[in-house]
C-alpha positions as CSV (number, residue, x, y, z in Angstrom):
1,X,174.8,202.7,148.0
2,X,175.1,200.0,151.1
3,X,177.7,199.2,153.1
4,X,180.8,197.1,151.2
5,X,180.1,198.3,147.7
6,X,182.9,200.2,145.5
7,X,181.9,202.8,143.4
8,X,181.9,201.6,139.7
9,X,179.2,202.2,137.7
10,X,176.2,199.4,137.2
11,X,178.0,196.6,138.6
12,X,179.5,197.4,141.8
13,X,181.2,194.5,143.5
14,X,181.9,193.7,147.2
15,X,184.9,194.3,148.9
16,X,186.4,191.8,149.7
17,X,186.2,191.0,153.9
18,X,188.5,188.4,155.5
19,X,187.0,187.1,158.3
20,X,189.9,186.0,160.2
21,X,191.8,189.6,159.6
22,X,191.6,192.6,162.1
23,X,190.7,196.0,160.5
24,X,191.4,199.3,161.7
25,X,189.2,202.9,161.5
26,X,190.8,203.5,157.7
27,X,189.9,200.2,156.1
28,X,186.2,200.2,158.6
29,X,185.7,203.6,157.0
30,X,186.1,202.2,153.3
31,X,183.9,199.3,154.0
32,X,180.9,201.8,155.8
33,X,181.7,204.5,152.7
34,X,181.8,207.4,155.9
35,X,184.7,209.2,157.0
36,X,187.2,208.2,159.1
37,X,185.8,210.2,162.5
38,X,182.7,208.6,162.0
39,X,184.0,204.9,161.6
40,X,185.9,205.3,165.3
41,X,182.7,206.6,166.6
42,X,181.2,203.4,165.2
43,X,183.4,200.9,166.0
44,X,183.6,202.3,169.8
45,X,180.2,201.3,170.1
46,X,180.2,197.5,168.3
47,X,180.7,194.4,169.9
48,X,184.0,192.8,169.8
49,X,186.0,195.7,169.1
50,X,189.2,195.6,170.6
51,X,190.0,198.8,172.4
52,X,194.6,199.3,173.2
53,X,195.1,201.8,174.9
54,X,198.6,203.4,176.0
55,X,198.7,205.7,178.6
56,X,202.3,207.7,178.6
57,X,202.8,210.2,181.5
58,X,203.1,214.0,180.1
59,X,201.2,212.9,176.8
60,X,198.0,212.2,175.6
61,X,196.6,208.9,176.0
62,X,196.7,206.7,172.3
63,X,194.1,204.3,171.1
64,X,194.1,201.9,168.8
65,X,190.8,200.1,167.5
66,X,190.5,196.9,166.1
67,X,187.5,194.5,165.0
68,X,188.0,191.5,163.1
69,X,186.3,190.7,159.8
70,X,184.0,188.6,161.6
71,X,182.6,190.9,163.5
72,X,182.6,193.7,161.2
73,X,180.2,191.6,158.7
74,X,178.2,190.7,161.3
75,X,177.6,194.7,162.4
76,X,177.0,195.6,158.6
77,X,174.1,192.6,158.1
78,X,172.4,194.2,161.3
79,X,173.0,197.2,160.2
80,X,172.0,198.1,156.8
81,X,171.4,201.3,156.2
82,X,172.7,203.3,159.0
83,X,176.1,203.3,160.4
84,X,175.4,205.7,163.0
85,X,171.7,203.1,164.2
């Protein structure tokens, strides 16, 4: 199965990808069908991916990941087989 495709029997569709929308590790990790450490491992490494990061004394430091749709289909056309490539 490729990147995008639901599971469904014979016909599986696309899912559908806004392009002007910014997607976060859960829904990236639906769209590459891997799990969701594998999808921030991922989307550290593509282009565009917008990185916030909040740094609170005493705490650990948070991160939050974002890519738009854009992007995202552009990674997955040069990437077809391998999410980890």
């Amino acid at each position: 199965m490729g990147f995008g495709l639901q599971e469904g029997g014979e016909g599986a569709c696309p899912l559908p990808l806004d392009p002007n929308r910014n997607y976060g590790p859960a829904e990236v990790c639906d769209f590459l069908n891997v799990s969701y450490s594998t999808a921030i491992r991922v989307m550290e490494r593509m282009p565009g991916c917008v990185k916030i990061v909040k740094k609170t004394p005493g705490k650990r430091t948070k991160r939050t990941l974002r890519i738009s749709g854009a992007r995202l289909k552009e990674w997955m056309r040069n990437h077809p087989a391998n999410p980890l490539a």
